[in-house]
Backbone of each chain as ProteinMPNN parsed JSONL, in Angstrom:
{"seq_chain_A": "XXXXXXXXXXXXXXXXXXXXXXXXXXXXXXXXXXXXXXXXXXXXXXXXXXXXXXXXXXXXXXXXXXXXXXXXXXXXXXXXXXXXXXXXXXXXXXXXXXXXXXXXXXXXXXXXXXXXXXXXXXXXXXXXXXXXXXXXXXXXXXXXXXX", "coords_chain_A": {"N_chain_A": [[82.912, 76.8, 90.837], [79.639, 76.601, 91.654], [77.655, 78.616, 93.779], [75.345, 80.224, 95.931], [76.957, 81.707, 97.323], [78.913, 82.424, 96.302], [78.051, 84.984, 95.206], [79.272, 86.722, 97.511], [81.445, 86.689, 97.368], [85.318, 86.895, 96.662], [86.439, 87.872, 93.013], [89.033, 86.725, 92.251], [90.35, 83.936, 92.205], [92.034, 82.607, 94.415], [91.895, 84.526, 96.488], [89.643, 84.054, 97.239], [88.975, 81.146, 97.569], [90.557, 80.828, 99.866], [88.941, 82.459, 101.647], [86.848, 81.081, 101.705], [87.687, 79.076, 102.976], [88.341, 80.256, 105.659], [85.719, 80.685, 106.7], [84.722, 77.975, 106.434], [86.346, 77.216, 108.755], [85.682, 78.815, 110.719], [83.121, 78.267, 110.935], [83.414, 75.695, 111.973], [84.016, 76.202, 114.522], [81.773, 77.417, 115.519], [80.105, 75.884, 115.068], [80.895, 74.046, 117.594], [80.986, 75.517, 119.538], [78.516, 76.134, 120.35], [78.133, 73.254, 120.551], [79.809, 73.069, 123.423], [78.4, 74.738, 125.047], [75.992, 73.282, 125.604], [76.709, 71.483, 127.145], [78.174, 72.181, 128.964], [76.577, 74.343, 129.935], [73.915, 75.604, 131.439], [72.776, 77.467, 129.967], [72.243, 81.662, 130.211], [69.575, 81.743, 127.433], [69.791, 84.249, 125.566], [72.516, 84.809, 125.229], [74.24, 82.203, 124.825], [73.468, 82.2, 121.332], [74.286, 85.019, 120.701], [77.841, 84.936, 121.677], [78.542, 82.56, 119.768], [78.105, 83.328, 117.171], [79.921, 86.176, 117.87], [82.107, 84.85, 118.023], [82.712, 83.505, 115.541], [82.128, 85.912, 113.513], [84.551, 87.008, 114.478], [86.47, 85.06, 114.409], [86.874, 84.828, 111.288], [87.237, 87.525, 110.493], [89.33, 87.888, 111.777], [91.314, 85.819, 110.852], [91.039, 86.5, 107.944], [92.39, 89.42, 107.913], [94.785, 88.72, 109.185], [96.122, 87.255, 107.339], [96.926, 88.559, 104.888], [95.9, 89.227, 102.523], [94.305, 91.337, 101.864], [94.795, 94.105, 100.317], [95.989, 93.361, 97.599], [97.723, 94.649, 95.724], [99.513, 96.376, 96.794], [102.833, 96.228, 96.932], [105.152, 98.397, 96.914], [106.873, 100.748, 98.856], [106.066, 103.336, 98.307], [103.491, 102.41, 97.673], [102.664, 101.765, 99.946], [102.438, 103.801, 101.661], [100.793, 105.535, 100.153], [98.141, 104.081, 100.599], [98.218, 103.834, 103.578], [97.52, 106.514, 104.057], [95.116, 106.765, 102.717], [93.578, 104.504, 104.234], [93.798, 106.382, 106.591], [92.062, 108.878, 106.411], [90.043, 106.921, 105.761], [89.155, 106.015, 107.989], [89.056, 108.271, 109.807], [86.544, 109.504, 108.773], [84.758, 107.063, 108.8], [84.767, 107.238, 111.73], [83.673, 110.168, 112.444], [81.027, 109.139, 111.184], [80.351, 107.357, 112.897], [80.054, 108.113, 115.521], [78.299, 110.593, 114.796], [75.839, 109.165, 114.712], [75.687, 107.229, 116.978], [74.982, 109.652, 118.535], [72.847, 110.239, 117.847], [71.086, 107.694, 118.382], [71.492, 107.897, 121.068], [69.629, 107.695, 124.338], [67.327, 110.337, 126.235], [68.645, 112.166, 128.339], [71.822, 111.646, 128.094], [75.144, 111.139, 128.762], [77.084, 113.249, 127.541], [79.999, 112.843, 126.751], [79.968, 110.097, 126.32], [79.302, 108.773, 123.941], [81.16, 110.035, 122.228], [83.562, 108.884, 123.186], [82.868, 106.221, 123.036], [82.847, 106.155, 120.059], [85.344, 107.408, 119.801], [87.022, 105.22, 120.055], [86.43, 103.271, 118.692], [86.565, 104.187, 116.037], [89.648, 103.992, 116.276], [90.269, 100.929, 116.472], [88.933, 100.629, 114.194], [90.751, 101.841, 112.412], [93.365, 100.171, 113.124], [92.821, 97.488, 112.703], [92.461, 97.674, 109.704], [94.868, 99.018, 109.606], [96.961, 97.044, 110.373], [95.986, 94.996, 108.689], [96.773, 95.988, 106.363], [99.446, 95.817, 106.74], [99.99, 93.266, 106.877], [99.443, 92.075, 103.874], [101.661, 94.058, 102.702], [104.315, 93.067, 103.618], [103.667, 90.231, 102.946], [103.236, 90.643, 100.122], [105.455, 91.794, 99.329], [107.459, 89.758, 99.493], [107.019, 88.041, 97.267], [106.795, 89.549, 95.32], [108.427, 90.944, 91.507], [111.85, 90.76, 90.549]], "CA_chain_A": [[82.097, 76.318, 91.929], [78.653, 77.288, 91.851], [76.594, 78.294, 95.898], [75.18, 81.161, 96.571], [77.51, 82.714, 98.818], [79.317, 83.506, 95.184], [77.678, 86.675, 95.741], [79.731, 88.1, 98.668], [82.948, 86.195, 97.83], [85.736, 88.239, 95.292], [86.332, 86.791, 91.973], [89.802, 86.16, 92.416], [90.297, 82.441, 93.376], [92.765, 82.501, 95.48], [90.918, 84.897, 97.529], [87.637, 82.96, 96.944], [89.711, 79.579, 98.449], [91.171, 81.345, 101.215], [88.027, 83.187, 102.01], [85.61, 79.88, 102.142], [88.147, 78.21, 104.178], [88.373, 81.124, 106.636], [83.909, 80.406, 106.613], [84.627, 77.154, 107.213], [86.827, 77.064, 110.319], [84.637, 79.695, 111.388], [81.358, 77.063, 111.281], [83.678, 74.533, 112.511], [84.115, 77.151, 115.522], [80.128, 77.983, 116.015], [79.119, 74.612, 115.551], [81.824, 73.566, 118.873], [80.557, 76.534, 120.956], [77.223, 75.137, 120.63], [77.886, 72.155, 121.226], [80.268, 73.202, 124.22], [77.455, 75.315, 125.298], [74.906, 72.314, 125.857], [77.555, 70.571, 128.052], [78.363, 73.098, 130.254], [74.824, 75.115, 130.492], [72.758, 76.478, 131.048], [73.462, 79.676, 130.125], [71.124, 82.515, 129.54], [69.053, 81.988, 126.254], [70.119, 84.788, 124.247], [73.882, 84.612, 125.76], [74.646, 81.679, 123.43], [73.801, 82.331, 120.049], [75.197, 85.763, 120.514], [78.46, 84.438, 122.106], [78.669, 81.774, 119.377], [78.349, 84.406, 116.355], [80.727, 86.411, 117.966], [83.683, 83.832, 117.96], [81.893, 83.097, 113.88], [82.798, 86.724, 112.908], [85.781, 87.642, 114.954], [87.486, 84.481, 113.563], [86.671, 85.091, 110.395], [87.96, 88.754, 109.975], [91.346, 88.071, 112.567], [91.652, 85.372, 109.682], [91.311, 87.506, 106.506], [93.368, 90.326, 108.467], [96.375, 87.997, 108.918], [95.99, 86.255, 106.029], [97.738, 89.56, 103.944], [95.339, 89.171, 101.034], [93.175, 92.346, 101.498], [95.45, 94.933, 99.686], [96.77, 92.66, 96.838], [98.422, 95.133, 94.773], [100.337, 97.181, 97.332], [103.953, 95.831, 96.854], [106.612, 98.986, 97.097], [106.653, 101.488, 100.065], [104.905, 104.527, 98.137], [101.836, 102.383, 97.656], [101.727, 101.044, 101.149], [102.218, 104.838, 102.306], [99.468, 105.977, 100.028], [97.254, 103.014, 101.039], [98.067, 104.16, 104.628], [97.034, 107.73, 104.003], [93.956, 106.4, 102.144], [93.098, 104.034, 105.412], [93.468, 107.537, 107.955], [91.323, 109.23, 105.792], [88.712, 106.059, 105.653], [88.757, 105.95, 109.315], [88.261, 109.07, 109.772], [84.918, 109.309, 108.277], [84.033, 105.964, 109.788], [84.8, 107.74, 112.963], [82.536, 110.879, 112.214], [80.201, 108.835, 110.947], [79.714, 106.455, 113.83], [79.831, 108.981, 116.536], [77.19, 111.114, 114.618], [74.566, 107.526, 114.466], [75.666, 107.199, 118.31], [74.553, 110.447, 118.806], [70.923, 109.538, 117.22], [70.561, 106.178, 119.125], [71.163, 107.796, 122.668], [67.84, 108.516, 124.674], [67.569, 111.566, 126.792], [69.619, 112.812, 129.736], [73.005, 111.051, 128.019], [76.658, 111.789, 128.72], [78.132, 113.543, 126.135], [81.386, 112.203, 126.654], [79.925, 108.786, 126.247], [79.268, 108.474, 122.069], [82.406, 110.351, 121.614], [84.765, 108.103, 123.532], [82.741, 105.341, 122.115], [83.423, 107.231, 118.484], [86.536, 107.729, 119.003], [87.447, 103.638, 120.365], [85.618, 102.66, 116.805], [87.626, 105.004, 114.827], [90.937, 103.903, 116.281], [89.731, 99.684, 116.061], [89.011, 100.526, 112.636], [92.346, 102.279, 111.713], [94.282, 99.615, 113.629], [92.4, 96.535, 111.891], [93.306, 98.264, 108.481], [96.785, 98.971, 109.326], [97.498, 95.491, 110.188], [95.936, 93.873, 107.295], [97.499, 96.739, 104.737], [100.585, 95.923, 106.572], [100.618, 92.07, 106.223], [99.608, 92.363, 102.683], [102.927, 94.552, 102.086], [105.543, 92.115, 103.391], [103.403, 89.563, 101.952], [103.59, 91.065, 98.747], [107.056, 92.04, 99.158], [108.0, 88.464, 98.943], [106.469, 87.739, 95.768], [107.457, 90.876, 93.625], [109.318, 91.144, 90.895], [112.959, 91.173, 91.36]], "C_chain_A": [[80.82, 77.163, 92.032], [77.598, 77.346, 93.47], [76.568, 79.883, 95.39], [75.823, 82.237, 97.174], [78.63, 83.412, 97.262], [79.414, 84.596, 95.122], [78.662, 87.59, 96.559], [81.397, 87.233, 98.548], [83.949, 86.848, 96.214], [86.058, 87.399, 94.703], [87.949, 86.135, 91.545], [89.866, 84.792, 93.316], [90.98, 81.757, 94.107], [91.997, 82.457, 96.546], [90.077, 84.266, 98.009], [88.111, 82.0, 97.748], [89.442, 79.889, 99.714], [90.019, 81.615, 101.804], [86.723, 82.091, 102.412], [86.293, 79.195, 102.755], [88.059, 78.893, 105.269], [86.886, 80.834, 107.421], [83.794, 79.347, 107.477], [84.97, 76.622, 108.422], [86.247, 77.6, 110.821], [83.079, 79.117, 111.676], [81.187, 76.344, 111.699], [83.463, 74.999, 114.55], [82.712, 77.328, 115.993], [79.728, 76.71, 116.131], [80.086, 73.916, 117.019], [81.575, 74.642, 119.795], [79.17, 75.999, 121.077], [77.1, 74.267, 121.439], [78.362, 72.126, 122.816], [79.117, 73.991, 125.471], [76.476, 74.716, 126.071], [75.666, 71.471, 126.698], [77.651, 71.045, 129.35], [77.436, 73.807, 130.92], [74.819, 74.355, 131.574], [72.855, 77.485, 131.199], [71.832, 80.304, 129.992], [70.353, 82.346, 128.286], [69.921, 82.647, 125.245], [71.784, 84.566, 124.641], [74.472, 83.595, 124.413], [74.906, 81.693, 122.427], [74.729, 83.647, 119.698], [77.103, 85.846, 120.874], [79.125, 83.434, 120.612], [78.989, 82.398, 118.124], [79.216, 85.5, 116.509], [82.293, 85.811, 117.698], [83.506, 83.65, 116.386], [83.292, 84.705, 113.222], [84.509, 87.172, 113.391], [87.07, 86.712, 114.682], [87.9, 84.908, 112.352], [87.466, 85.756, 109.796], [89.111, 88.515, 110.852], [91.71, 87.208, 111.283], [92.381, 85.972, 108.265], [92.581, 89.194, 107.025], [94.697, 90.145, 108.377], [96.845, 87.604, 107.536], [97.29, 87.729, 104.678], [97.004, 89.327, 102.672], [94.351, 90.005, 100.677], [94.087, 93.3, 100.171], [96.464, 93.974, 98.979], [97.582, 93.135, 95.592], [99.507, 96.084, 95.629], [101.819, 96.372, 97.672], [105.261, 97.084, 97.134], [105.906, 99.695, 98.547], [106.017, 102.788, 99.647], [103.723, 103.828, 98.184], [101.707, 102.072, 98.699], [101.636, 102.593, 101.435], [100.69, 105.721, 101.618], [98.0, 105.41, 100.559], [97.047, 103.484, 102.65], [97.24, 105.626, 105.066], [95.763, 107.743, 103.395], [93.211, 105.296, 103.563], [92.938, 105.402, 106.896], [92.466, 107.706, 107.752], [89.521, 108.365, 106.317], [88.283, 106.18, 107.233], [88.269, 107.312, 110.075], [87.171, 109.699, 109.165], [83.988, 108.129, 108.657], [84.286, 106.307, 110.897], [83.553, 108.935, 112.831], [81.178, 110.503, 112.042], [79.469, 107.721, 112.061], [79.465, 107.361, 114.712], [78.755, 109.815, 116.367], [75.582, 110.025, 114.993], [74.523, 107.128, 116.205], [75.018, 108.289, 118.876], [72.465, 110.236, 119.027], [70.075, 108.558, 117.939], [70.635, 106.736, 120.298], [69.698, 108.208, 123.255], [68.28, 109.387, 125.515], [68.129, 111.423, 127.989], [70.884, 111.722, 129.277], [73.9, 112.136, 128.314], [76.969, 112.096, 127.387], [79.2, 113.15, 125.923], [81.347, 110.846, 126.177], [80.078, 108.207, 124.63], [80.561, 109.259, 121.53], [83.721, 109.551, 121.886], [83.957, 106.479, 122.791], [82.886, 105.139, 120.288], [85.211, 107.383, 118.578], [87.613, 105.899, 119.333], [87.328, 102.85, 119.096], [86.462, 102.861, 115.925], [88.997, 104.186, 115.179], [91.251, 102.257, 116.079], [89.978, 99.478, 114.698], [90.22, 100.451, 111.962], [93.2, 100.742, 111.971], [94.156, 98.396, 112.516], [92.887, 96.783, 110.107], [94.836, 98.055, 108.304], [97.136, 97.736, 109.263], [97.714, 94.636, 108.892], [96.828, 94.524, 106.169], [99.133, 95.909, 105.173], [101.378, 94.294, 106.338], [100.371, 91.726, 104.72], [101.024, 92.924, 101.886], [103.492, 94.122, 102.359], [104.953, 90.79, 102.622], [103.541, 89.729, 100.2], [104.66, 91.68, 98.482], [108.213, 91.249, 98.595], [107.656, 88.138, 97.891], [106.869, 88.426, 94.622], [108.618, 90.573, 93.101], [110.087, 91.486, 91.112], [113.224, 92.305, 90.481]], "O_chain_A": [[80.888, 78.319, 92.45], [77.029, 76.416, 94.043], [77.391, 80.527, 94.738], [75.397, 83.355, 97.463], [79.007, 84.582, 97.193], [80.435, 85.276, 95.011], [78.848, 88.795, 96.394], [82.257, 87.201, 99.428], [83.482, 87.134, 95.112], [86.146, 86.258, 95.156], [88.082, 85.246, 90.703], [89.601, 84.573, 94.498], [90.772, 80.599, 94.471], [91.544, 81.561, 97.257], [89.858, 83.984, 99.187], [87.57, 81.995, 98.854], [88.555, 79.506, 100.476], [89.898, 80.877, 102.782], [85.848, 82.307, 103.251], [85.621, 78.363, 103.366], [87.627, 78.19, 106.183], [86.881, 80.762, 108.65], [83.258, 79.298, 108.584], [84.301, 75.832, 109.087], [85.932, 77.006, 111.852], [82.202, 79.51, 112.446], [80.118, 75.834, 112.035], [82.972, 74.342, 115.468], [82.666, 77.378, 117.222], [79.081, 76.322, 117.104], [79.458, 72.925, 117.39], [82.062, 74.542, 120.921], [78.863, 75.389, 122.102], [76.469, 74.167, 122.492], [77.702, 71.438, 123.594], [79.166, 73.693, 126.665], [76.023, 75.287, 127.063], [75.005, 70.481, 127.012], [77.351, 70.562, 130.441], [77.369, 73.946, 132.141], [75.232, 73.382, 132.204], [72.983, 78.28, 132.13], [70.746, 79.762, 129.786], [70.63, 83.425, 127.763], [70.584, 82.091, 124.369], [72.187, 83.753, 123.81], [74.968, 84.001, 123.362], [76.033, 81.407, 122.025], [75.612, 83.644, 118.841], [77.704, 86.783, 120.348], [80.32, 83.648, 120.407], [80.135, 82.161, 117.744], [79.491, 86.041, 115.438], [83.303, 86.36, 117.258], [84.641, 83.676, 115.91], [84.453, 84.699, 112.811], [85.402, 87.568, 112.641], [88.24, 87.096, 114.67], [89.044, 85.326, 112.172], [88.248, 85.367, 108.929], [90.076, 89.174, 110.466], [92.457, 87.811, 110.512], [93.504, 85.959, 107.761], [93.392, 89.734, 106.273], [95.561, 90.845, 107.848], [97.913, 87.758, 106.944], [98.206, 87.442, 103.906], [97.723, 89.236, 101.676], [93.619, 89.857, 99.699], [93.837, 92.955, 99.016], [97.558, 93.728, 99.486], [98.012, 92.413, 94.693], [100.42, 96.537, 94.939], [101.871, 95.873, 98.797], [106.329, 96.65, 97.564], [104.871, 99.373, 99.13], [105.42, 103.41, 100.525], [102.775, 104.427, 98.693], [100.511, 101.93, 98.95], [100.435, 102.86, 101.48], [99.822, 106.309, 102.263], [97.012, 106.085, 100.848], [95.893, 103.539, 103.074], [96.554, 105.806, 106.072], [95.173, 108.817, 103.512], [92.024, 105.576, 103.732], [92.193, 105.326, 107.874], [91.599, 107.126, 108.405], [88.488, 108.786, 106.836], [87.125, 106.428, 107.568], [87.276, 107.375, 110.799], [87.275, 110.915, 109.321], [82.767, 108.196, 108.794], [83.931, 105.34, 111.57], [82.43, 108.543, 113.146], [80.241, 111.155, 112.502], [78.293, 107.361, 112.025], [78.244, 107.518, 114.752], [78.07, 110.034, 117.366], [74.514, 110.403, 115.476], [73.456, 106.767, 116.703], [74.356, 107.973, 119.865], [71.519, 110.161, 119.81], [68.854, 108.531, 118.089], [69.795, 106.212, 121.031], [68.855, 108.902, 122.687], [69.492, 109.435, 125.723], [67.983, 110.372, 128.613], [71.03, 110.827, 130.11], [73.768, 113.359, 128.25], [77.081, 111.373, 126.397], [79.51, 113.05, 124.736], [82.349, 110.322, 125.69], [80.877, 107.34, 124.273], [80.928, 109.044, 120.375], [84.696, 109.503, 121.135], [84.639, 105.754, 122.067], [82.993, 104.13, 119.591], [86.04, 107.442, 117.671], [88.699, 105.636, 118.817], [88.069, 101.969, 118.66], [87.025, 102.061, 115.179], [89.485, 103.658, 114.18], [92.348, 102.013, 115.577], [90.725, 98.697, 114.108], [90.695, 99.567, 111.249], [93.66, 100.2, 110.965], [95.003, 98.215, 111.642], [93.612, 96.001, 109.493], [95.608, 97.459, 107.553], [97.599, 97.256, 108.228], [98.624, 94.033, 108.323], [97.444, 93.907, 105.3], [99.887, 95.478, 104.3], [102.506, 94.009, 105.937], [101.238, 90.976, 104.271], [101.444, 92.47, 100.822], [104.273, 94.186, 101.41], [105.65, 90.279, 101.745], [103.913, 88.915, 99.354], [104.836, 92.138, 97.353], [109.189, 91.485, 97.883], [108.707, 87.719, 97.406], [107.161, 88.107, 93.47], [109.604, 90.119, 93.681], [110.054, 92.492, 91.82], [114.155, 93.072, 90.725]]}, "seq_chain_B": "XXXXXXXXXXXXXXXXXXXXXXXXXXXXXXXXXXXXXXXXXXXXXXXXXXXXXXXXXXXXXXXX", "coords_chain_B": {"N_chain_B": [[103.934, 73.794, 93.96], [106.629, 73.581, 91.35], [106.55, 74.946, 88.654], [107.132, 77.137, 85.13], [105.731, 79.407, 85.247], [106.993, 82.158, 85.645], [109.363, 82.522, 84.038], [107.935, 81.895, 81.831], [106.7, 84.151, 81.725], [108.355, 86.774, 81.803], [109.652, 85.966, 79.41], [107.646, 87.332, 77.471], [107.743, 89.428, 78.16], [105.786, 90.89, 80.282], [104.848, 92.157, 83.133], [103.733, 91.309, 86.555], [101.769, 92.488, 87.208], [100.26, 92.986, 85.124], [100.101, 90.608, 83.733], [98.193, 89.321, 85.501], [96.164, 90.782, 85.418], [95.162, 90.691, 82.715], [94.385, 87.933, 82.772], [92.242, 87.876, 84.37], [92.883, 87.661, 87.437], [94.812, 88.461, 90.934], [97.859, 90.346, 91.471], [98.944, 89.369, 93.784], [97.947, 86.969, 93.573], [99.061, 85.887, 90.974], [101.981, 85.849, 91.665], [102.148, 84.329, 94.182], [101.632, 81.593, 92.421], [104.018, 81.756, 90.66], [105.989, 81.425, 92.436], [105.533, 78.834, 93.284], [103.644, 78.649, 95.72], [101.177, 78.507, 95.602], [98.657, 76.666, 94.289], [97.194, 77.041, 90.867], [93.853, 76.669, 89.8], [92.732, 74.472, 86.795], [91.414, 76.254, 84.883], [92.705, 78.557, 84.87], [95.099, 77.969, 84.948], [95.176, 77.359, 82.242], [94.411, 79.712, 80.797], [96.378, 81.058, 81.916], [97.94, 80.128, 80.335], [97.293, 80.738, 77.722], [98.096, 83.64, 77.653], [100.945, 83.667, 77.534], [101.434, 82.098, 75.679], [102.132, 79.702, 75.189], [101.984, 75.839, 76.112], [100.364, 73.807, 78.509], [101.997, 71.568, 79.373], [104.778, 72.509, 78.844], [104.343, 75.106, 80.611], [103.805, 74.019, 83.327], [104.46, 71.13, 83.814], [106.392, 69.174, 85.531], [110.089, 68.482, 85.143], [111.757, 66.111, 86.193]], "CA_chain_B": [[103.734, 73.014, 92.634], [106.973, 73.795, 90.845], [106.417, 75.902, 87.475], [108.433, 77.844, 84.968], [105.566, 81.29, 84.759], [107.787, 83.295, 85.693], [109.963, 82.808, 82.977], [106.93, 82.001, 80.103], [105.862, 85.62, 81.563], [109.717, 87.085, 81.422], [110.1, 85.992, 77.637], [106.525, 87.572, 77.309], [107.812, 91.124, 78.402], [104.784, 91.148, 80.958], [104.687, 92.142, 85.012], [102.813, 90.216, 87.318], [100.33, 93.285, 87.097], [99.961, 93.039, 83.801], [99.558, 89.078, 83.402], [97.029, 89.266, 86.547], [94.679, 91.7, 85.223], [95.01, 89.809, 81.643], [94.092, 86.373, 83.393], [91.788, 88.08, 85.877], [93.406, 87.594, 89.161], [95.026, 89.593, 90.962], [98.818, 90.205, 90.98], [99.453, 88.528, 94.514], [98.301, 85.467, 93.11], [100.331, 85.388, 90.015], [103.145, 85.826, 92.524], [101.897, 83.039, 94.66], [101.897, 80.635, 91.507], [105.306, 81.927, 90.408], [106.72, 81.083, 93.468], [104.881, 77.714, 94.158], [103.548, 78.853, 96.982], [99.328, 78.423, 95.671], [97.831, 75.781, 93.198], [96.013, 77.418, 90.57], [93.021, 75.83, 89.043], [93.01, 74.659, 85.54], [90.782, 76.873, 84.678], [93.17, 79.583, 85.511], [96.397, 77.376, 84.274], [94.686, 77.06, 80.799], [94.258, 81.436, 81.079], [98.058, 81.281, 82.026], [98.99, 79.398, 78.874], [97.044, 80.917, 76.59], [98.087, 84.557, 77.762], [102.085, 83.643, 77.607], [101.453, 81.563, 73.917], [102.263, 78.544, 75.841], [101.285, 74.789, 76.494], [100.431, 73.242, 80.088], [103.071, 71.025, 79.515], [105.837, 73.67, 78.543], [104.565, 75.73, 81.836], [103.465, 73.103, 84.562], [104.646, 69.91, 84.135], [107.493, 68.954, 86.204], [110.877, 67.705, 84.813], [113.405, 65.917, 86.909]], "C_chain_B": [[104.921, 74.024, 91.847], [106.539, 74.013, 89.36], [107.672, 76.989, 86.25], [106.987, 79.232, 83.749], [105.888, 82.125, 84.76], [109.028, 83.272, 84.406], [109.219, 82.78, 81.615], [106.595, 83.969, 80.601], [106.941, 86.727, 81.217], [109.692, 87.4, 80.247], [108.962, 86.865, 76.735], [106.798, 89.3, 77.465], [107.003, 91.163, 79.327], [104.744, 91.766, 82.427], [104.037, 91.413, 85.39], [101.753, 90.905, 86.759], [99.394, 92.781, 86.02], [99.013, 91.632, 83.225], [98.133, 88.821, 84.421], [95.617, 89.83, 85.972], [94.501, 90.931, 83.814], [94.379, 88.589, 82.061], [93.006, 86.605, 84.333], [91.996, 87.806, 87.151], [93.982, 88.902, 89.614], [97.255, 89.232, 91.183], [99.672, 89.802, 92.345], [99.547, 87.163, 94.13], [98.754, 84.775, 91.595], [101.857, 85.207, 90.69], [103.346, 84.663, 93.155], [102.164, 81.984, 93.666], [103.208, 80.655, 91.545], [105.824, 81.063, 91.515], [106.361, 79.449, 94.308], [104.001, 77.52, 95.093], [101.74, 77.976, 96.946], [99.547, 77.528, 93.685], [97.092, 76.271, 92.046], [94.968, 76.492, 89.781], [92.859, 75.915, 88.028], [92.743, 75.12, 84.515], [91.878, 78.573, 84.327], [94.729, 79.06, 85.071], [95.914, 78.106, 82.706], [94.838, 78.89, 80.449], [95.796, 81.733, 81.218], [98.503, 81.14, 80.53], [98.839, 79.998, 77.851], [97.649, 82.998, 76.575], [99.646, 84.195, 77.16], [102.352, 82.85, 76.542], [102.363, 80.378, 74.464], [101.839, 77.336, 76.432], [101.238, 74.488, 77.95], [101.076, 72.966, 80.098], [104.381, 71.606, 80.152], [105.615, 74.313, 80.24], [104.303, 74.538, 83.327], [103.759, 71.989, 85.046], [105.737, 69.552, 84.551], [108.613, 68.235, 85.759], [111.71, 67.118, 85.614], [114.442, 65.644, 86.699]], "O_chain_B": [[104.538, 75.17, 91.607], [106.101, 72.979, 88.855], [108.776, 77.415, 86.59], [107.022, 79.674, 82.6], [105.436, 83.06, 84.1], [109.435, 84.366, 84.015], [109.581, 83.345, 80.583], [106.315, 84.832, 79.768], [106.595, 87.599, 80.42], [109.695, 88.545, 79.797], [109.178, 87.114, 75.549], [106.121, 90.186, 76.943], [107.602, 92.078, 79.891], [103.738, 91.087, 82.63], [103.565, 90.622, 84.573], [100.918, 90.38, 86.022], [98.243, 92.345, 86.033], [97.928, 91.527, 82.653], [97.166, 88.172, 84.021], [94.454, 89.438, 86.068], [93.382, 90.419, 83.8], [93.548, 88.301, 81.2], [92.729, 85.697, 85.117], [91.041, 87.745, 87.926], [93.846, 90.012, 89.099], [97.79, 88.132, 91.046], [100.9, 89.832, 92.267], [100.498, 86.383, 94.189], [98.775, 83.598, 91.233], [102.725, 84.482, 90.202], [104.332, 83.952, 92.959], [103.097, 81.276, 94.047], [103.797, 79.837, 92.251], [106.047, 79.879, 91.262], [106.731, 79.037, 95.407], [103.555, 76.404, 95.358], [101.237, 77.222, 97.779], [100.144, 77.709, 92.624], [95.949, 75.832, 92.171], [95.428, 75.551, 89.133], [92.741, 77.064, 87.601], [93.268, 74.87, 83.43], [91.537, 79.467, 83.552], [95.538, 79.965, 84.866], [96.303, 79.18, 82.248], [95.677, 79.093, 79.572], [96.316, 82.655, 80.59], [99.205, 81.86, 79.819], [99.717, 80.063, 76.99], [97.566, 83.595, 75.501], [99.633, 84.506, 75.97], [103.552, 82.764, 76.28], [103.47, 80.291, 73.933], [101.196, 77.565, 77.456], [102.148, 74.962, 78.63], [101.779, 73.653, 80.839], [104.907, 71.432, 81.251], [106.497, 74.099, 81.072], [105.031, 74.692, 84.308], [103.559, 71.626, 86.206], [106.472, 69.594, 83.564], [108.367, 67.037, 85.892], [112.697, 67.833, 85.79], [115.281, 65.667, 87.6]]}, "name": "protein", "num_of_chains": 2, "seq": "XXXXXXXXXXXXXXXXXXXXXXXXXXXXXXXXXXXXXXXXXXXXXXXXXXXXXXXXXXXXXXXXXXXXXXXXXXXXXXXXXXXXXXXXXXXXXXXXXXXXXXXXXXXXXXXXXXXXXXXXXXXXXXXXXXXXXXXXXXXXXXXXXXXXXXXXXXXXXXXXXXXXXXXXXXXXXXXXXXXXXXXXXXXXXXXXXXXXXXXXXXXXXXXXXXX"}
């Protein structure tokens, strides 16, 4: 199948399936807030499209999350535990690393407490979103393995 | 879509791993096939057959 979006989709075609259907319920979803939008308005301007792109991505990735097809090689219980110890890890550095960039973006006279509890809400989002998906991936791929 | 890759891959000596990364996929969705569960495209059959020295027929085609 040749489009564009080729680019950002993985070359397994399972994945690839799964992953442009996930797109498409997700467009089916933005284009019905829209429209729901223009029925019920009059909202705020920007309210909408951001509102509408929210429900876009947050389908999307709860989709691919459930779905168990991120971590497609983790089948026994050492690799999910390394995989798990390789997701702390990740999150912690996507925690450091957001809380430092929060730091950067505040303007003067901020709470200090504020980019760290927002740093550390990120970090633990992150982890959680991870764990999930690593962990429906491993009964998903539990069922499938070789007996 | 009943199949018999799991046994062309069996007689083959192979793992899923093994046949996945040979076929380029990955080794959920040699599992998925095996098991019926996902369709693959014939693109990706034809890559099956020729990895496991086997016809479409022989692996895909349904006897009753």
């Amino acid at each position: 199948m040749k489009t564009w979006l080729s680019l950002f989709l993985p070359t397994d075609e399972y994945k690839r399936q799964k992953l442009l259907l996930f797109i498409a319920e997700g467009g089916v979803l933005l284009v019905l807030a829209q429209f729901l939008s223009l029925i019920i308005g009059p909202f705020e301007s920007s309210l909408v499209p951001i509102i509408s792109i929210g429900i876009f991505v947050f389908y999307v990735t709860f989709r691919y999350i459930i779905s168990g097809m991120e971590y497609t090689e983790v089948a026994t219980q050492s690799d999910y535990k390394k995989e798990r110890k390789n997701i702390v890890m990740k999150s912690l550095g996507f925690g450091v690393i957001f809380t430092g960039l929060n730091f950067l973006v505040q303007g003067e006279g901020f709470l200090i407490i504020e980019p760290i509890i927002m740093g550390l809400l990120a970090t633990l989002f992150f982890f959680l979103f991870n764990w999930l998906s690593l962990k429906q991936s491993f009964n998903k791929n539990r069922e499938l393995m070789d007996e | 879509m009943k199949n018999r890759v799991k046994l062309g891959r069996i007689k083959k000596d192979l793992t899923q791993a093994q046949l996945a990364k040979r076929v380029g996929a990955t080794r959920q969705t040699i599992g998925l096939i095996e098991k019926g569960d996902y369709n693959p495209s014939l693109q990706l059959c034809i890559a099956i057959a020729k990895e496991l020295g086997q016809t479409l027929d022989e692996l895909f085609w349904e006897v009753s």
